[in-house]
N, C-alpha and C positions, 0 to 999 in steps of 0.2 A: 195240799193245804200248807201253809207258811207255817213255818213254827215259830212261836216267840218268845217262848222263856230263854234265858239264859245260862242255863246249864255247860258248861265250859266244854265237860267231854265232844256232848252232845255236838254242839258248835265247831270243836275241832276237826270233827267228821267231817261235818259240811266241807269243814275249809279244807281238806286230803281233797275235797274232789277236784280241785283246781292246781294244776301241776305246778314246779316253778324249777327256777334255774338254783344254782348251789354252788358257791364262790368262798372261797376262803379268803379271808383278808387277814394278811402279815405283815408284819414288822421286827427291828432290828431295836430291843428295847434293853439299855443296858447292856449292849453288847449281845445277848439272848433272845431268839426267836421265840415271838410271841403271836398269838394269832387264835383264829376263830372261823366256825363254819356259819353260814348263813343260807338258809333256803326262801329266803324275801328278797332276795334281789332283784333291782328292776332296771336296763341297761333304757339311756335313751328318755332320760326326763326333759333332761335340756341339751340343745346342741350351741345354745348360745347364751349364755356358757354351758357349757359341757359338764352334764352334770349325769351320776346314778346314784342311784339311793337303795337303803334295806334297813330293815328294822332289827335291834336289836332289844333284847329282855330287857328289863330293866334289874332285874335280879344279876346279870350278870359280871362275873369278875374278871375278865378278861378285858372287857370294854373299857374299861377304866385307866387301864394300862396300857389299850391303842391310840385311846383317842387324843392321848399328848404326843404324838409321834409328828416329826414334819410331814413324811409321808405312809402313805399305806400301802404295798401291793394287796392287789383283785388280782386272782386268780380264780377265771370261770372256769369250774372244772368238768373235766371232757369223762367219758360213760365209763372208762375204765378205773377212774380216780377215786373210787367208792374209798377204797382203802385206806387213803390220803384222808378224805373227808372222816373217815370214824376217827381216825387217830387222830387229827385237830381238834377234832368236836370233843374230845376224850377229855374225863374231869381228872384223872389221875395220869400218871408217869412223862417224860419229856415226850409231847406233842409234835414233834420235830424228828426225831430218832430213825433216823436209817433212813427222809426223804431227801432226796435230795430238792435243792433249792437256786435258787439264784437271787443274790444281793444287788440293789441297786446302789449307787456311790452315795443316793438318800437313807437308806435305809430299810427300803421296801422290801417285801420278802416275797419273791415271783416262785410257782412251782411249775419245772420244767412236763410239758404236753398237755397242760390246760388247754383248752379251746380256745381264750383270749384272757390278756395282759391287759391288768390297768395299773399306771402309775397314778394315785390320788393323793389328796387333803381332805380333809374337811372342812367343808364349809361351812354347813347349818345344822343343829341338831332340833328335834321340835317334838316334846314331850307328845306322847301317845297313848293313853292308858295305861298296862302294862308293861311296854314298850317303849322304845325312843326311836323314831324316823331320822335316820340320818343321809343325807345328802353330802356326796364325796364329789369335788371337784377334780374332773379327769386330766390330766398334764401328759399325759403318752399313752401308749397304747399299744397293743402288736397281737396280730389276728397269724394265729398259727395255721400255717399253708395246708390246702387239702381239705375236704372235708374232714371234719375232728364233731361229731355226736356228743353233746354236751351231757353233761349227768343232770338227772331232774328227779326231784322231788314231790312222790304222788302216790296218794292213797298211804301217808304216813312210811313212806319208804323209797329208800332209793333206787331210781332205775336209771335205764337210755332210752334215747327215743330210735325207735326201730326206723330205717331207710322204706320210702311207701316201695312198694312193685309196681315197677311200670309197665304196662301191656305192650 
């Protein structure tokens, strides 16, 4: 039977049952690494133009201080990157500390053995409920060699996705 009330807990459950990918988006703001974890991301809205999108709180304070940036690095990040992902995601101490990183001459902030690289903008932002939908216009890109197991987001925690056996 469906459920219909609105109860937010409740609702978020639901929503753990559905996995998702988990991408950090950085920049170079004031000279200072600035950035944010997101487990909404969706690669492959548009390929003409070349567009991804994820949603952001609206509550949140970081957002505010990305979203003027010329560009953004995406960095999808690969099953080992849990670490990477708390400490961006972290509401206290420098977010940045001890990872290592790579600058682009934009200002993007890429994190070395992600699974893949995007250089973006922003394009559209498009009010959401509590949320804001944003749509980033992709400008480069680079798929790290090899199978790399991306980190996902599921059941309200982060995992990897296991390799099937093959008989």
């Amino acid at each position: 039977m469906l459920v219909s009330d609105s109860d937010g807990a409740t609702l978020r459950q639901a929503f753990a049952t559905v996995p998702s990918g988990v991408a950090a988006l950085a920049a170079l703001v004031d000279g200072a690494p600035q950035g944010l974890v997101v487990s909404t991301f969706t690669v492959g809205v548009s390929l003409d133009p070349p567009l991804v999108m994820f949603a952001v709180q609206n509550s949140s304070r970081t957002w505010p201080v990305l979203r003027g940036t010329g560009r953004l690095g995406v960095s999808v990040l690969s099953a080992h990157q849990e670490h990477a992902a708390r400490q961006i995601a972290s509401r206290d101490g420098d977010r940045f500390a001890g990872l290592p990183v790579s600058v682009s001459s934009e200002g993007a902030i890429l994190l070395p053995g992600a699974a893949l690289w995007l250089d973006c903008s922003v394009e559209q932002e498009v009010p959401a409920g509590d949320h804001t939908v944003v749509l980033l216009r992709v400008h480069g890109y680079e798929v790290r060699e090899g199978h790399v197991a991306p980190l996902v987001f599921h059941g309200s925690s982060f995992t990897g996705l296991r390799q099937p056996a093959f008989a």
